[in-house]
C-alpha positions in Angstrom: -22.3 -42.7 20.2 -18.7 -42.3 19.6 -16.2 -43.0 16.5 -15.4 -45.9 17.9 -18.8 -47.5 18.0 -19.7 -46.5 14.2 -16.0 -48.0 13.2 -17.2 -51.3 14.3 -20.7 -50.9 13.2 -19.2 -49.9 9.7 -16.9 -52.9 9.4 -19.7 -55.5 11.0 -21.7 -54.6 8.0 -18.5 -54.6 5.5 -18.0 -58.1 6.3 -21.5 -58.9 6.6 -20.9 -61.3 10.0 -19.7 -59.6 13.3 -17.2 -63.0 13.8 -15.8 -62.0 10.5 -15.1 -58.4 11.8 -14.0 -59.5 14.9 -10.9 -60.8 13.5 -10.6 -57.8 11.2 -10.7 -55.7 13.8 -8.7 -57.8 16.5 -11.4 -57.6 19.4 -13.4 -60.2 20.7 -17.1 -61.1 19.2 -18.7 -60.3 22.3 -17.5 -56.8 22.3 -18.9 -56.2 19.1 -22.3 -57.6 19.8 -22.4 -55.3 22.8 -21.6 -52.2 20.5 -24.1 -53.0 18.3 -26.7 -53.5 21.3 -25.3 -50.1 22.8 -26.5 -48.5 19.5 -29.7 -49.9 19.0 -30.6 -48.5 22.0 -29.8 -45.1 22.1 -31.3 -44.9 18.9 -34.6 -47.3 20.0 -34.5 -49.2 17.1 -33.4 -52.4 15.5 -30.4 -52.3 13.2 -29.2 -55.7 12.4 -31.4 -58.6 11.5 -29.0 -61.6 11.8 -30.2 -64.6 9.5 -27.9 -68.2 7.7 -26.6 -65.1 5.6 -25.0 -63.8 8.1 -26.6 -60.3 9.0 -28.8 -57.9 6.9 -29.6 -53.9 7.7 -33.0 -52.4 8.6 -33.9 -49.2 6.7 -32.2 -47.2 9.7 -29.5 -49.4 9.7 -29.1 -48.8 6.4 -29.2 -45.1 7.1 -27.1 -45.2 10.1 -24.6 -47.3 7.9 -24.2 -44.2 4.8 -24.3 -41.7 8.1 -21.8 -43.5 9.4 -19.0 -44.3 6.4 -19.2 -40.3 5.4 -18.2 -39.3 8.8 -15.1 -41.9 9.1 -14.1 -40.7 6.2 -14.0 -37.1 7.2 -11.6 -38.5 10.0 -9.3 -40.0 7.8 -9.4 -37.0 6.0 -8.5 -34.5 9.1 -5.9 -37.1 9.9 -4.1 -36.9 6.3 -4.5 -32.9 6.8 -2.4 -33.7 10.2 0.1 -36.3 8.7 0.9 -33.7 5.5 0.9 -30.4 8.1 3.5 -32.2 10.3 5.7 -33.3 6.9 5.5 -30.0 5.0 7.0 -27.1 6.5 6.2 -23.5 4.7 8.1 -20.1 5.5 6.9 -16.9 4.6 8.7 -13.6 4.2 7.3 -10.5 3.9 9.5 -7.4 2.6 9.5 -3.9 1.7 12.5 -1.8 0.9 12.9 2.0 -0.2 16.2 3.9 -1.3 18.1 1.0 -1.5 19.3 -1.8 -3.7 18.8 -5.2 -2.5 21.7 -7.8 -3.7 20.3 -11.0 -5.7 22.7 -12.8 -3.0 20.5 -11.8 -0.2 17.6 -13.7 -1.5 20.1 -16.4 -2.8 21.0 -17.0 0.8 17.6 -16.7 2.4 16.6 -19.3 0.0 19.6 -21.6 1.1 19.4 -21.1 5.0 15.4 -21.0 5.4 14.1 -24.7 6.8 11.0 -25.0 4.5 9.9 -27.2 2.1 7.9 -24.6 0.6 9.0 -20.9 1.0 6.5 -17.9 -0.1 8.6 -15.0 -0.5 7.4 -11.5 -1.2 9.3 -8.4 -1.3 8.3 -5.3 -3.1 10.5 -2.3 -4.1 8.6 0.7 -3.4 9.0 4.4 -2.2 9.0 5.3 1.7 5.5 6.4 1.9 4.3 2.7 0.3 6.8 1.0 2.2 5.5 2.4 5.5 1.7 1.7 4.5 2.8 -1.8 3.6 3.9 -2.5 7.1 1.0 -0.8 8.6 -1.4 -3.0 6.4 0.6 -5.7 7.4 1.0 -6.4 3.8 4.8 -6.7 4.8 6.3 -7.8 8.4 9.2 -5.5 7.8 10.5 -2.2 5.5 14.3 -1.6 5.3 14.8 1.7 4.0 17.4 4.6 3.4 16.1 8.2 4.4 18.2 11.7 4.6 18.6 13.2 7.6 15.5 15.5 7.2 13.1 12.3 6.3 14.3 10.4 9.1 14.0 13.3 11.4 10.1 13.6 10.6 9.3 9.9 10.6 10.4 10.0 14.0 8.2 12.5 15.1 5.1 10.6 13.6 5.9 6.9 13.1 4.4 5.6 16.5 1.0 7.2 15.9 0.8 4.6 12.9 1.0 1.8 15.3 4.3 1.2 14.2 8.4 1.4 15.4 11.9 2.6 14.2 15.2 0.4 14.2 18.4 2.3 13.2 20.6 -0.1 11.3 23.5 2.5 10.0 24.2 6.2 9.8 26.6 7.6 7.1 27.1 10.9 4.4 25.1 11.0 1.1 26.9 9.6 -2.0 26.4 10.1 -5.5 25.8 7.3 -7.7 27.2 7.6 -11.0 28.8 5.7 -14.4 32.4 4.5 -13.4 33.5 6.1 -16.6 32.0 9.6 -15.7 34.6 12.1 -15.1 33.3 12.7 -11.8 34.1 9.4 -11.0 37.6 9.9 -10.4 37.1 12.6 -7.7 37.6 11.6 -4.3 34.7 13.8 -3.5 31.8 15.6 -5.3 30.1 19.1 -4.8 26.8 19.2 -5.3 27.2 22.3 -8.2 29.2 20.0 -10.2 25.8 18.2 -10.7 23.7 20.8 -11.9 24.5 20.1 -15.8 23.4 16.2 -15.4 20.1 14.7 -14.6 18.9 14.0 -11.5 17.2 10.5 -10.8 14.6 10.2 -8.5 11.7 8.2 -7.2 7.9 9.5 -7.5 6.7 11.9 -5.3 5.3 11.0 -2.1 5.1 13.0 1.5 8.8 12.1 2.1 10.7 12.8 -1.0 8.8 15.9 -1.4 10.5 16.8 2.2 13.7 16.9 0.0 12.7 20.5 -1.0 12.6 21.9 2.2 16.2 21.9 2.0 19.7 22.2 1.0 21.6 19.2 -0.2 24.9 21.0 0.1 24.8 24.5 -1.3 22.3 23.5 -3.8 18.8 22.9 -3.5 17.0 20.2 -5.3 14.8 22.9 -7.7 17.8 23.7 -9.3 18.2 20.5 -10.8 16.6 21.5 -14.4 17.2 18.2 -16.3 15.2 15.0 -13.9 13.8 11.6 -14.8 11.5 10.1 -12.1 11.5 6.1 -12.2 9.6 4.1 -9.8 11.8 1.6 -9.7 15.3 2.0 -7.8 17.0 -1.6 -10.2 15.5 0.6 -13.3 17.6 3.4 -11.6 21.2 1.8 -10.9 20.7 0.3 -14.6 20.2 3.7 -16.0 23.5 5.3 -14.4 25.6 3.1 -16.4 23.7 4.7 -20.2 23.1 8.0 -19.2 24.2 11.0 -18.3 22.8 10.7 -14.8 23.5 10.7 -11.0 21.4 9.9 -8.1 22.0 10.3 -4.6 22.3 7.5 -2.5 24.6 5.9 0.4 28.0 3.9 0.7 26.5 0.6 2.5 26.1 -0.7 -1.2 29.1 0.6 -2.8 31.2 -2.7 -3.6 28.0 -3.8 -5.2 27.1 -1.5 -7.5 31.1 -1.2 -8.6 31.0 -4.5 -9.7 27.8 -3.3 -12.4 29.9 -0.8 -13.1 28.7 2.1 -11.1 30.8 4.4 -8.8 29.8 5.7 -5.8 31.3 9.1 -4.3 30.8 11.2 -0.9 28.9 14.4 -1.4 30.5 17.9 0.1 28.1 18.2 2.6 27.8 18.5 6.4 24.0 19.2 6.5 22.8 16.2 5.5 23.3 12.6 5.8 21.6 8.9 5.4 20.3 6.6 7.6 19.8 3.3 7.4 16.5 2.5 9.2 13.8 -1.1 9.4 10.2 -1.0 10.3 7.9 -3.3 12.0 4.4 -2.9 13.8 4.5 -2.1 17.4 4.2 -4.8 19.6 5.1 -7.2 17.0 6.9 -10.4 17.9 9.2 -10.5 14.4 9.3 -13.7 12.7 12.5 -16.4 12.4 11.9 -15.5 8.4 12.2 -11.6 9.1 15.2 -12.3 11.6 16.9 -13.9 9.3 16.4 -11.8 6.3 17.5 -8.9 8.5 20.9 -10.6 9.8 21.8 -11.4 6.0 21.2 -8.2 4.4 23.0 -6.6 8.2 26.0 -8.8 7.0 25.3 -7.6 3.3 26.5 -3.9 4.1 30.0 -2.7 2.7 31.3 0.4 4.9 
């Protein structure tokens, strides 16, 4: 018994005459008559009783009839499934970022250049340690963060025996993010002493950022800093410099765009320490086109 069989069955007893379904169906009477032969064999009983009517069911013809319309319709079903998989394309993008500022425009253009008609875009702002589990729980494909010298240093020491793998992007000196109409603005550099009266932004504390007190961040080190707000949001952060009082440290790779929110961002006096610019994926991970192309735009996103 095959599809085929129970379509003609089905429309023999729709048009209550197998001549009449023969020209519905564009085969030849004979064919159909054979079918329904074919079937009342295999199942060893009589179907169709044919009478001046035209044709009427037996009780298992009956049967076999419901049986049969419910499973054709499941076909035409799995075949509208196919037809609307084939039209409707969907992307997915999975993100996590840490220590950095990710540009509106970067989404913008993701939006523009990804071939979907539906796109499913996640991408969570987080601290490293988060970031890292997130790609680890294969909540996100990819992490894009910016880690000191010191950070980056002991997440490549452990990083592969969490299944996962490093990709440098850039390498510069720490900056200081502050209000364009801070006096320290103007400098052309900025020793980290000349900080100690302002309050220190920072993320939450997590196994990397607490790294940060293992050392010096020029002659200073971080304890000193008497007067800090912790925020676990780095947007929260920027939009803070420009009402407050405050610094944070961070790198020059987004420097042109947070000048135009009004924030300036100057080198550090320091030769111990320095950012990198880093992205994260699961080890023997083949990265999706939506991940490629997230990571080319915000690659061609970075000012120098």
């Amino acid at each position: 018994m095959d599809v085929k069989a129970l379509t003609y069955y089905v429309a023999i007893v729709d048009q209550k005459s197998i001549n009449k379904a023969a020209e519905v169906l564009y085969i030849s009477q004979p064919v159909l008559s054979r079918t329904v032969q074919a079937l009342e064999d295999e199942l060893g009983v009589q179907l169709l009783i044919r009478n001046n009517h035209g044709i009427e069911m037996t009780p298992v013809g009956q049967s076999l009839y419901y049986y049969a319309h419910s499973i054709l319709s499941q076909f035409d079903e799995i075949e509208r499934l196919k037809k609307t998989y084939h039209a409707v394309v969907e992307t997915r993008l999975s993100v996590s970022t840490a220590m950095l500022l990710l540009q509106d425009v970067i989404v913008q253009d993701y939006f523009k250049a990804a071939p979907s008609d539906h796109a499913v875009i996640n991408i969570q702002e987080t601290g490293i340690e988060q970031a890292i589990k997130n790609v680890s729980d294969q909540v996100s494909e990819i992490a894009i963060m910016a880690l000191n010298s010191v950070q980056h240093r002991v997440m490549t020491r452990v990083i592969k025996i969490q299944g996962l793998q490093m990709h440098s992007i850039k390498k510069n000196a720490v900056y200081v993010h502050l209000a364009q109409t801070h006096p320290l603005a103007q400098q052309s550099t900025i020793a980290t002493s000349e900080l100690l009266d302002m309050t220190y932004l920072r993320m939450p504390q997590d196994f990397y950022t607490q790294l940060n007190y293992t050392f010096k961040v020029g002659d200073q080190e971080l304890t000193n800093f008497k007067k800090t707000v912790t925020i676990n949001n780095y947007h929260t952060m920027i939009n803070l410099l420009k009402h407050s009082d405050s610094f944070m440290f961070g790198n020059c790779w987004q420097a042109a765009d947070l000048k135009k929110g009004g924030i300036a961002s100057i080198p550090l006096e320091t030769d111990n320490v320095s950012r990198h610019l880093v992205w994260i994926e699961r080890q023997r991970h083949t990265l999706s086109n939506e991940a490629k192309l997230f990571l080319d735009l915000f690659c061609s996103s970075l000012s120098e």
